[in-house]
C-alpha positions as a Markdown table, in Angstrom:
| # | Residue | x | y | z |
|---|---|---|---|---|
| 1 | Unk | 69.6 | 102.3 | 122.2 |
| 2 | Unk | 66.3 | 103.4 | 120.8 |
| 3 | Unk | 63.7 | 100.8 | 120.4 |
| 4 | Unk | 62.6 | 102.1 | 117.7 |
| 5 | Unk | 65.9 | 101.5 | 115.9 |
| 6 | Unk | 65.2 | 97.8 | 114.8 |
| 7 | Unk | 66.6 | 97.5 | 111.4 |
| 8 | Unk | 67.5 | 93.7 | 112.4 |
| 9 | Unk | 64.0 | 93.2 | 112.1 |
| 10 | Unk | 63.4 | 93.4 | 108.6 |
| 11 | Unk | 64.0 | 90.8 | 106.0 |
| 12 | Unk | 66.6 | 92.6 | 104.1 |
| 13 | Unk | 68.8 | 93.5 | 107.2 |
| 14 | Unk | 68.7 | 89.8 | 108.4 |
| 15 | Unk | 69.6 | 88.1 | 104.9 |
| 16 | Unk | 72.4 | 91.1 | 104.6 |
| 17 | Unk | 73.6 | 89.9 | 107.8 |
| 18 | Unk | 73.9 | 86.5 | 107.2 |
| 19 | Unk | 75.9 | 87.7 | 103.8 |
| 20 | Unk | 78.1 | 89.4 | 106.0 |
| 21 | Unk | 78.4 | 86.6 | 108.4 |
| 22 | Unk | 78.7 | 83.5 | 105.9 |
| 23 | Unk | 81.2 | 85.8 | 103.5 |
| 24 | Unk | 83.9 | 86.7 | 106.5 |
| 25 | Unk | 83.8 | 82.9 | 107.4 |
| 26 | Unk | 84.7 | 81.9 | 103.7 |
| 27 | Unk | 87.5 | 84.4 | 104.1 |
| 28 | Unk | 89.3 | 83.7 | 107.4 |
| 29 | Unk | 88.1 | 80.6 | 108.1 |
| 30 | Unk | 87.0 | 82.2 | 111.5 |
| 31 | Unk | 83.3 | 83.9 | 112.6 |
| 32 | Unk | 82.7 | 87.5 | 113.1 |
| 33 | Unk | 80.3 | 86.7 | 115.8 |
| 34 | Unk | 78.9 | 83.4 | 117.6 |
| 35 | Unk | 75.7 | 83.0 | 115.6 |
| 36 | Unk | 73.3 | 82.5 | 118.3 |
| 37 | Unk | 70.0 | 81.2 | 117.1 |
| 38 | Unk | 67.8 | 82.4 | 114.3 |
| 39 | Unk | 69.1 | 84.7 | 111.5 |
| 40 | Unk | 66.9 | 87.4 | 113.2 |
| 41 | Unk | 68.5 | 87.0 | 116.6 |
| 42 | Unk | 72.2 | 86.9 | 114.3 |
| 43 | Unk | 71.1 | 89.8 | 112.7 |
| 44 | Unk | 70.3 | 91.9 | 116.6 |
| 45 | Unk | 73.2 | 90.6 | 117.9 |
| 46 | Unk | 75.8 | 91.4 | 115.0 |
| 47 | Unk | 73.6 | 95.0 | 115.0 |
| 48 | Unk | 74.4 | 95.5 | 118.8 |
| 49 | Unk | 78.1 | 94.0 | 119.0 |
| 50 | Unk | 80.6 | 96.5 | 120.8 |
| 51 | Unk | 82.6 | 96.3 | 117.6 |
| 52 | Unk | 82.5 | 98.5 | 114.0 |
| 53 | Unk | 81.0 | 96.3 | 111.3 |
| 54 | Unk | 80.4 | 98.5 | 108.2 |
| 55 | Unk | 79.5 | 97.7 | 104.2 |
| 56 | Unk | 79.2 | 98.8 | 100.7 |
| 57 | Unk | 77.7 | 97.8 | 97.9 |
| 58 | Unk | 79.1 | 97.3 | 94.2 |
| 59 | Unk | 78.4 | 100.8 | 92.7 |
| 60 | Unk | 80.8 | 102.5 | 90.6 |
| 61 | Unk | 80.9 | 104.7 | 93.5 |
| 62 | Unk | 79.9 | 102.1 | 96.3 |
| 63 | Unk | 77.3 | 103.4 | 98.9 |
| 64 | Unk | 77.4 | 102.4 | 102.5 |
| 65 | Unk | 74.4 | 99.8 | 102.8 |
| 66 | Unk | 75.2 | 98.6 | 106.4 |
| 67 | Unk | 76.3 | 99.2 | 110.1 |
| 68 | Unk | 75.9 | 98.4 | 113.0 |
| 69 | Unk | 75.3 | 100.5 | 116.4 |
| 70 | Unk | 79.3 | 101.0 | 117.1 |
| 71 | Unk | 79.4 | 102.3 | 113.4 |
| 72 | Unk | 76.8 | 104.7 | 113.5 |
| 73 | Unk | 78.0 | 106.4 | 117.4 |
| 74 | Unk | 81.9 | 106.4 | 115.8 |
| 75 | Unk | 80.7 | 108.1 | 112.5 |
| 76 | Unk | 78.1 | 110.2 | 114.2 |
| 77 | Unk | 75.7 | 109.1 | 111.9 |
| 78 | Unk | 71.6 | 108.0 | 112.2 |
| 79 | Unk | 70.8 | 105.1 | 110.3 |
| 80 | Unk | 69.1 | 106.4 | 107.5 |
| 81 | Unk | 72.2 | 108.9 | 106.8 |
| 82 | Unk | 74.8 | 106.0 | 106.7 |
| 83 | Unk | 72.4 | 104.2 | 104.2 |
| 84 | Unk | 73.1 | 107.3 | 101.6 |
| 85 | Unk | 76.5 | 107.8 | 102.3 |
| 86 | Unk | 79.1 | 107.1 | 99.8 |
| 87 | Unk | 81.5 | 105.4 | 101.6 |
| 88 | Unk | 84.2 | 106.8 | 100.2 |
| 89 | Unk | 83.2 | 109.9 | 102.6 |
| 90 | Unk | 84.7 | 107.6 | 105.5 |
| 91 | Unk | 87.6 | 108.7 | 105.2 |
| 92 | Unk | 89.4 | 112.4 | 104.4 |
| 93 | Unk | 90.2 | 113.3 | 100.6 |
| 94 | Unk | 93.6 | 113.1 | 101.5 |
| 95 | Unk | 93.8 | 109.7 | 102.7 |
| 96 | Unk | 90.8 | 108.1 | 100.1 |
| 97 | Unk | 93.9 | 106.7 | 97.6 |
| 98 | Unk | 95.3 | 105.2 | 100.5 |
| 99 | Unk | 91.6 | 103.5 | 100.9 |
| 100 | Unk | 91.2 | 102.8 | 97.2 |
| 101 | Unk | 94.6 | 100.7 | 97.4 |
| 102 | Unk | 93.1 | 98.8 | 100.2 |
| 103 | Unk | 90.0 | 98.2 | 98.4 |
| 104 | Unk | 91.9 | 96.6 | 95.7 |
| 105 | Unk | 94.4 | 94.6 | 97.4 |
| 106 | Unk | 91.2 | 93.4 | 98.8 |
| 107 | Unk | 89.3 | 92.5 | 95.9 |
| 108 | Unk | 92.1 | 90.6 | 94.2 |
| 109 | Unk | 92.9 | 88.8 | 97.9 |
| 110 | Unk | 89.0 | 88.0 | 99.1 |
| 111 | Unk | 90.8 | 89.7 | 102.8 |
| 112 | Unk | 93.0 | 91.6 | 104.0 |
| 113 | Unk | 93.7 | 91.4 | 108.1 |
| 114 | Unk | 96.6 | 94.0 | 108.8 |
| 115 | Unk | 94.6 | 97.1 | 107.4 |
| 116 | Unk | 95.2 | 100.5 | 109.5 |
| 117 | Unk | 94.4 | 104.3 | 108.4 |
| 118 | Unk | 92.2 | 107.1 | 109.6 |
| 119 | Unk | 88.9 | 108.0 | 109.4 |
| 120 | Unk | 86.5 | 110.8 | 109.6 |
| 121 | Unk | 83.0 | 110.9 | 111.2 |
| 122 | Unk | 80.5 | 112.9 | 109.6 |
| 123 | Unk | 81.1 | 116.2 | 112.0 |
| 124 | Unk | 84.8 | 116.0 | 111.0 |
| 125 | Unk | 86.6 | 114.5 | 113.5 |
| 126 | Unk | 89.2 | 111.9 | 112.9 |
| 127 | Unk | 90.5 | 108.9 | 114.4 |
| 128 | Unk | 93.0 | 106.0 | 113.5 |
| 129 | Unk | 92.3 | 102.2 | 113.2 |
| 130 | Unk | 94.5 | 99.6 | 113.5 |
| 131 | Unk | 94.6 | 95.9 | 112.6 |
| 132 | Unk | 90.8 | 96.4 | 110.5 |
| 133 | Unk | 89.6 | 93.5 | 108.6 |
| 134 | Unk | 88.2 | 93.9 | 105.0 |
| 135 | Unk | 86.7 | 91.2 | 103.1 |
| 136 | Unk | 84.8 | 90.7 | 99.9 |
| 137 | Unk | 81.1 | 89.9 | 100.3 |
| 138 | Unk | 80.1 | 86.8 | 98.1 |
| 139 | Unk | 76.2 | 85.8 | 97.8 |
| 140 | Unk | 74.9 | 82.2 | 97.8 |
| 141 | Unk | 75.2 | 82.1 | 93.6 |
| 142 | Unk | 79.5 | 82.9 | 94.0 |
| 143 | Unk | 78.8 | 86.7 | 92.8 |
| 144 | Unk | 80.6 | 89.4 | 94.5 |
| 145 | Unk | 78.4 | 91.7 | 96.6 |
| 146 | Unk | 80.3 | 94.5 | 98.0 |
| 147 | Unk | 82.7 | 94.6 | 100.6 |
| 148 | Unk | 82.6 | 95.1 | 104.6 |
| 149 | Unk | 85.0 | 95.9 | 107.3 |
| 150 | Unk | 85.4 | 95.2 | 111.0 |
| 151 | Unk | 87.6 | 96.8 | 114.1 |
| 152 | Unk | 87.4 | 97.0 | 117.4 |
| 153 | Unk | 89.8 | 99.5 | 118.4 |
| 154 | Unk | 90.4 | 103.3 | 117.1 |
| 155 | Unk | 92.0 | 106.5 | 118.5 |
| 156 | Unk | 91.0 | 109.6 | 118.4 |
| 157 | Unk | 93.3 | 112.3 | 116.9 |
| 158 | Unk | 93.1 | 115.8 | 118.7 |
């Protein structure tokens, strides 16, 4: 990884991931990752875990405001990129009703845990995901925030 690729290091990045972090606990009762010190040394570790962790925000169309390293190599994306990208764009036109009834299931449930569908990365190849988690993001004042998901298995399709 490039060092100068240190988002974790900013303010921002670390109180987005301890959103992420304290929101997927209220959820499943369960932590995305072993929180191993300081919100700053959460905030690398979550950015450098060998699994996808992805958000959006709460725009009408929602805009991708996180992911970590796994995210941006699957999507074949730089940082700065995946920060404008609606994320909407994650996945093929054919396949984003598919995602907006996810979205929704999700919203009324705070999770779902069984989620599978394809993907496409930003050169246009596609891959499947199974067994993706998809949670509502809730801030310290109860307002909903966006929404993130997590997998750590995909396929490529030829």
């Amino acid at each position: 990884m490039s060092n100068d690729l240190q988002p974790w290091r900013g303010d921002e990045w670390v109180s987005h991931t301890q959103l992420l972090l304290n929101s997927f606990r209220r959820w499943t009762g369960r932590e995305l990752l072993t929180q191993c010190g300081t919100p700053t040394e959460d905030a690398r570790a979550l950015f450098e875990a060998p699994f996808v962790v992805v958000s959006h925000g709460t725009q009408p169309d929602p805009i991708l405001n996180y992911g970590n390293w796994t995210a941006l190599e699957l999507w074949e994306m730089d940082l700065d990129t995946l920060l404008q990208t609606p994320s909407r764009l994650t996945a093929e036109p054919v396949h984003r009703d598919e995602r907006a009834q996810l979205l929704k299931r999700t919203t009324r449930d705070g999770f779902v845990d069984d989620y599978s569908g394809i993907r496409i990365t930003s050169t246009g190849r596609r891959f499947h995901i199974a067994t993706a988690i998809v949670w509502n993001l809730i801030d310290a004042d109860g307002r909903f925030a966006g929404q993130a998901a997590t997998f750590d298995h995909w396929d490529w399709i030829e």
